[in-house]
Structure formats: structure tokens, C-alpha cells
N, C-alpha and C positions, 0 to 999 in steps of 0.2 A: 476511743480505743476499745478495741473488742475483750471479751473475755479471754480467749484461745488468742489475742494478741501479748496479753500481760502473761498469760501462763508461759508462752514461749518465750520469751524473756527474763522472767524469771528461770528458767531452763536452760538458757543463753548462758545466762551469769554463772550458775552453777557449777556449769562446763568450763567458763572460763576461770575461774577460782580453784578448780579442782573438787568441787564439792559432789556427793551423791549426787545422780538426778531424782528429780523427788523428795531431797531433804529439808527445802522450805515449802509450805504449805500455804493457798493464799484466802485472807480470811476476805470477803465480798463485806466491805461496810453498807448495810441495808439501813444506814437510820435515817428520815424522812423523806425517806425515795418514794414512790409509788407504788402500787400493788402490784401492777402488771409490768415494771421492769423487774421486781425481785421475781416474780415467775415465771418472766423469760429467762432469767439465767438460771430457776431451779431446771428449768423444761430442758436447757442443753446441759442438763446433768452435774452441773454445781450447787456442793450441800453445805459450806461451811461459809457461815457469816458472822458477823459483827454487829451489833446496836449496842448504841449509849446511853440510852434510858429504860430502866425495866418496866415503865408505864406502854412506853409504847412498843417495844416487844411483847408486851402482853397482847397485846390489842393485836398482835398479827400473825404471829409464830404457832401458835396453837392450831389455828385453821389449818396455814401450812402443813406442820407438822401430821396430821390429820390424814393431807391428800400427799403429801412426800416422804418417803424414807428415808432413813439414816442422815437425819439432819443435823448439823454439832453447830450448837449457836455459843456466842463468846460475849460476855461483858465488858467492854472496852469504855463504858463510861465511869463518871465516878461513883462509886453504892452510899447510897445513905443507909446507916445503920435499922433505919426500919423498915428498909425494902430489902435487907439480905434476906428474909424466910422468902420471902417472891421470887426473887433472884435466885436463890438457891434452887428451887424447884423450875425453875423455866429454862436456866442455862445450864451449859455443859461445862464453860469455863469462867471467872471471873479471872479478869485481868488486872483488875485495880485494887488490890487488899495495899494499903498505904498507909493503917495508922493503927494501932494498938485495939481502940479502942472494937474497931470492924473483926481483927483478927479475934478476941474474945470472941464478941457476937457471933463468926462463923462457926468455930469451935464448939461454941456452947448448941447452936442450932443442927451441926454433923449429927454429933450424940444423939439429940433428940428425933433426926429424920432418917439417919440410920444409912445416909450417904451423903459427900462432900465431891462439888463442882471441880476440875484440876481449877488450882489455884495459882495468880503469875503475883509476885510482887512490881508496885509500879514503883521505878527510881526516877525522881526526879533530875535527870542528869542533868539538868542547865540553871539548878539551884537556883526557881523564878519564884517569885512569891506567891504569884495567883495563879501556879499549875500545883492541881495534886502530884502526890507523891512521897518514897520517902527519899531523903538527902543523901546522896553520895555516901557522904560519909557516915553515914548511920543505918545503913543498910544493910552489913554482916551481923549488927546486935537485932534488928527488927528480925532478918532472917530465923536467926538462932532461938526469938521471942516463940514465933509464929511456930516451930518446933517442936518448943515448950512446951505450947498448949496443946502439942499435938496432930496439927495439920501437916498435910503433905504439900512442900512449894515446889510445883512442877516446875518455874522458873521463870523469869524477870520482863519487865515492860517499859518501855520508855516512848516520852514524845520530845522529840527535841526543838531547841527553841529554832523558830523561824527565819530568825537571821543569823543562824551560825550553819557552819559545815557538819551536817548529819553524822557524817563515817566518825568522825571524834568521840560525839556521843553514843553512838552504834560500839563504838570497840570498848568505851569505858563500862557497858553494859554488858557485852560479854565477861570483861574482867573481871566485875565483881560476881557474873555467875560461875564463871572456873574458878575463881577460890572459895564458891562455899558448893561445890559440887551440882551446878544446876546444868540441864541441856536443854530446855527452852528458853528461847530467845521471842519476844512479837515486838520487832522493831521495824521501820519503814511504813510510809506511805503513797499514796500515788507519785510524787513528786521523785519521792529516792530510795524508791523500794528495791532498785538493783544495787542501790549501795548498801543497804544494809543485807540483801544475799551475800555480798561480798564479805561482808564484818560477820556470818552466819545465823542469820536470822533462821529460824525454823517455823516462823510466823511472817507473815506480812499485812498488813489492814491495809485494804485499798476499794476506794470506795466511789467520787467519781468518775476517773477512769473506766470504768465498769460500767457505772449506769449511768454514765452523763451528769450534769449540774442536780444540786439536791433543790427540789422542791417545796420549798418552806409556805405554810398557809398565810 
């Protein structure tokens, strides 16, 4: 599926929900694509991606960034505590602040670099063991943590489990951002990115669809 296919569609759903046009935004997942599929879609004029590892965003975004403008890159993997100063400096967003201990460390690193990436909280809505994230129900106190210390939470992230119905998770993820005042949403993937326009995503991560199957070495 093309690029200018998924955007229309995402476009589609908008209209049909009653939503702004233009109010979900779509992030291009770039992690272990190729070089020359991510610069075909910088070349038809799409700036906003996605990668899950800040080793290999390093390794690619910079060049980019270099030969393209206004490029907004997102952290959509998990951060380990000693690649937030990297992370910090290379992206525009992290998506996955999900434990106390990160939330500190970004905090403590803002002060020090004198500017702070928007920030999403990841909720684990399908309460799995082996996905990041924080738990449903513990998510207004981590919010209110994260606060604390000072940072700004643009607002919320979820991946939902694979064998359940997306839109469930998708609505329980806006829930907890309207009661603690949040209006980003980056929910949906290739698979059910129009359902989560529907539940109002203002993000979408979509990533094969875009560039075809991921090429792993």
C-alpha cells in the first residue's frame, strides 16, 4: 500500500467519525527498512517517522536529517536508562517513558540540556508480562509522578495485545488521557490504524504498509 494510500484513509475515517481532517498525524515506522525506501518516502515529502532502537537511529537520521528539513523523529522503542542522554538529543519524541526510574533520569538530563523531547506515557493496556509499559491501573499515579519531577506529558501510548480487539484498548487509552487532561493519543498500527482514528488517535505508527516487509540482516 502506498503512502498517499494510507494517508487517504486515514482521511476517510476522520470524515467518517466526524473528526478534523488532519487531526491524526501518521508516523512512517523506519526501523530496519532500507535506506532507499526511507528516502523514497522522504522524497514524496513525508517528514515524520518512527524507530525503536536509538543505536540504529543514530546510525541513519543524522545524514538524513542533514539532506532533509523539518524532520520530527519519535521513539517508539523501549529506552534503556543509558541511552536516554542519546535519545534525548536525537529525537523529537519519546513514546515510551513507562517506569519511575526513566522518568527521573529524563528529568534530571532536561535541567541539564536545557530542552526536553514531547514526552508520551506507554500504558500497558493488555496487562501482558513481557510488554513494556505502565499498568492500567497505575497510570494516573505514574502520570501525576512524572509531573512531580516536572516534565511535560504530551500524552499516552499503547500497543495492544495481538489476539484481542484493538478499538477496546484504543478507547481504554483515551480514557485514562481525558481524565488526567492529556490530547495525544499514538495508538494503531498497519493492521488497525483506522480503528484507532476512530477511538481518536492523533498519532498512528505504521510501518510495513509504507515500505513493504522489514528487512532484517
Amino acid at each position: 500500500m502506498a503512502l498517499s494510500d494510507i494517508l487517504q484513509k486515514i482521511r476517510d475515517e476522520e470524515a467518517r467519525v466526524g473528526r478534523e481532517a488532519g487531526s491524526t498525524r501518521l508516523i512512517a515506522v523506519s526501523k530496519v527498512q532500507p535506506l532507499d525506501r526511507i528516502v523514497s518516502v522522504l522524497d514524496e515529502g513525508h517528514r515524520l517517522f518512527g524507530e525503536n532502537k536509538v543505536q540504529e537511529a543514530a546510525g541513519k537520521w543524522p545524514d538524513l536529517r542533514a539532506r532533509y528539513e523539518s524532520i520530527e523523529l519519535h521513539l517508539i522503542g523501549p529506552l534503556q536508562t543509558n541511552k536516554a542522554r542519546q535519545a534525548m538529543e536525537l529525537f523529537d519524541a519519546i513514546e515510551t517513558v513507562d517506569r519511575p526510574k526513566l522518568a527521573k533520569t529524563i528529568a534530571r538530563l532536561a535541567e541539564e540540556l536545557g530542552h526536553c523531547p514531547k514526552l508520551f506515557v506507554q500504558v500497558n493496556t493488555g496487562e501482558e508480562e513481557q510488554k513494556a509499559g505502565v499498568m492500567p491501573g497505575d497510570a494516573d499515579a505514574f502520570i501525576a509522578d512524572c509531573r512531580d519531577l516536572g516534565l511535560t506529558i504530551a500524552g499516552l501510548m499503547c500497543i495492544p495485545p495481538v489476539d484481542e480487539e484493538p478499538s477496546l484498548h484504543f478507547a481504554l487509552l483515551a480514557k485514562i488521557a481525558a481524565r488526567n487532561g492529556l490530547d495525544e493519543l499514538s495508538m494503531g498500527m498497519s493492521g488497525d490504524f483506522e480503528k484507532a482514528v476512530a477511538q481518536g488517535a492523533t498519532y498512528v505508527r505504521v510501518g510495513s504498509a509504507i515500505f513493504g516487509e522489514r528487512v532484517y540482516d
